[in-house]
N, C-alpha and C positions, 0 to 999 in steps of 0.2 A: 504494500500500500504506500502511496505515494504522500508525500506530507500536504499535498496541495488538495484543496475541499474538493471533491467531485459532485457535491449536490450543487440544485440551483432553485429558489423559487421566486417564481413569476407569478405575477397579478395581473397584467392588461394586457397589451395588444399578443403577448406570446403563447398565452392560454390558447388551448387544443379547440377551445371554442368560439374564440376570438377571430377566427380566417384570415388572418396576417398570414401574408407570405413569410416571413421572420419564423414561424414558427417551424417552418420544411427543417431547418437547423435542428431543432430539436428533434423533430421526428424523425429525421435522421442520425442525430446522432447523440441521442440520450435514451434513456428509458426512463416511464414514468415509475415514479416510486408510489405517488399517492397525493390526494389533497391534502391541506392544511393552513394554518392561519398564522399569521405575522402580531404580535403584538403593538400595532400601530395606527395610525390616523390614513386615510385614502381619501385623497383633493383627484379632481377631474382637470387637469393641466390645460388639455385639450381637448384630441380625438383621442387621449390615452392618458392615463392615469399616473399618481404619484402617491407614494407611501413615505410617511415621516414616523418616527420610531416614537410610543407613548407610555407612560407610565401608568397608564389607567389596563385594568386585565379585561377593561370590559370592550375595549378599542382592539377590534380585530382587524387585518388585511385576511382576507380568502386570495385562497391559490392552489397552484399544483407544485409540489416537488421533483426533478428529473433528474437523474445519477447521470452526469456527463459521461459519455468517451471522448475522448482526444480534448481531456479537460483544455489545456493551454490555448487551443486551435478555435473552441468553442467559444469559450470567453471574451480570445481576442475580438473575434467576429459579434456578439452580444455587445463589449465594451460601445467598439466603432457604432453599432445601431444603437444604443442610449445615449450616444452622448459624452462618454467617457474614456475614450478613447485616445492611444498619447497623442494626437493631433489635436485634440478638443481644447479646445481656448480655457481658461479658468475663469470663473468659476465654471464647472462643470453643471448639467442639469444633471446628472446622478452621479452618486458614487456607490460603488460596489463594495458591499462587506460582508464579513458571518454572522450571520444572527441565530438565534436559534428560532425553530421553527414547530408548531405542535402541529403533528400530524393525528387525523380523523379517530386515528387507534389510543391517543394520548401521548405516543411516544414523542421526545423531544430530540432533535436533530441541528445539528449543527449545517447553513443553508447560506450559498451564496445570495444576495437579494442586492436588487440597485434600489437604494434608499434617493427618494429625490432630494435637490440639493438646491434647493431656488426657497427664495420668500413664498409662501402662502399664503400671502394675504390676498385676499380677493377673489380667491379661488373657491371652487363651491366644491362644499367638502361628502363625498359618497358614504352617508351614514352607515347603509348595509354592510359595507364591506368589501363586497362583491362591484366590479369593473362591470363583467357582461348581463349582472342582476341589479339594477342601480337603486332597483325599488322596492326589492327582497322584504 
């Protein structure tokens, strides 16, 4: 085992439900491990969404978790489509970190996640959770 994270979890446009071409990347080269929830805030950016990290247990992000292959090669390619990528100007719109992640079963996982990286103010904030369910 490699010391580098092989999970990833995604909230918006990469979700399996979401019909982003972006996500071909994963279905090619991940496997899904499971759903699960971020313990965080989700603003609606755009046409795609943003998670900020929160101290309340009752503020969840939903998502899916996916065990990389060719973590390095994956990543780099996710970086570049977020936004954070080494060509990306500073401030970045996300940065990528490990958080932990609860998945559907309870279990808690260690999960790559791009935490977005901009002010929020003004942004309307996706109470549900849920990116593709806004009204759950």
């Amino acid at each position: 085992m490699s010391g580098m994270n092989d999970n990833i979890f995604v909230y918006g446009t990469l979700l399996s439900g979401a019909g982003h071409a972006m996500h071909a990347v994963l279905a090619r080269d991940a496997a899904l491990v499971g759903e699960g929830f971020y313990n965080g805030r989700l603003y609606r950016v755009a046409t795609y969404p943003g998670a900020i990290p929160s101290t309340d247990p009752a503020d969840r992000v939903f998502g899916e978790v996916y065990r990389l292959r060719n973590v390095a090669e994956v990543l780099s390619r996710l970086d570049e489509y977020e936004g954070c990528g080494p060509a990306a100007a500073a401030p970045t719109q996300y940065v990528r970190q490990t958080e932990p992640i609860t998945l559907t079963d309870a279990t808690i996982i260690q999960a790559w996640i791009y935490i977005y990286n901009r002010p929020i103010h003004g942004l309307e904030r996706i109470h549900s959770g849920f990116f593709l369910r806004p009204r759950a």
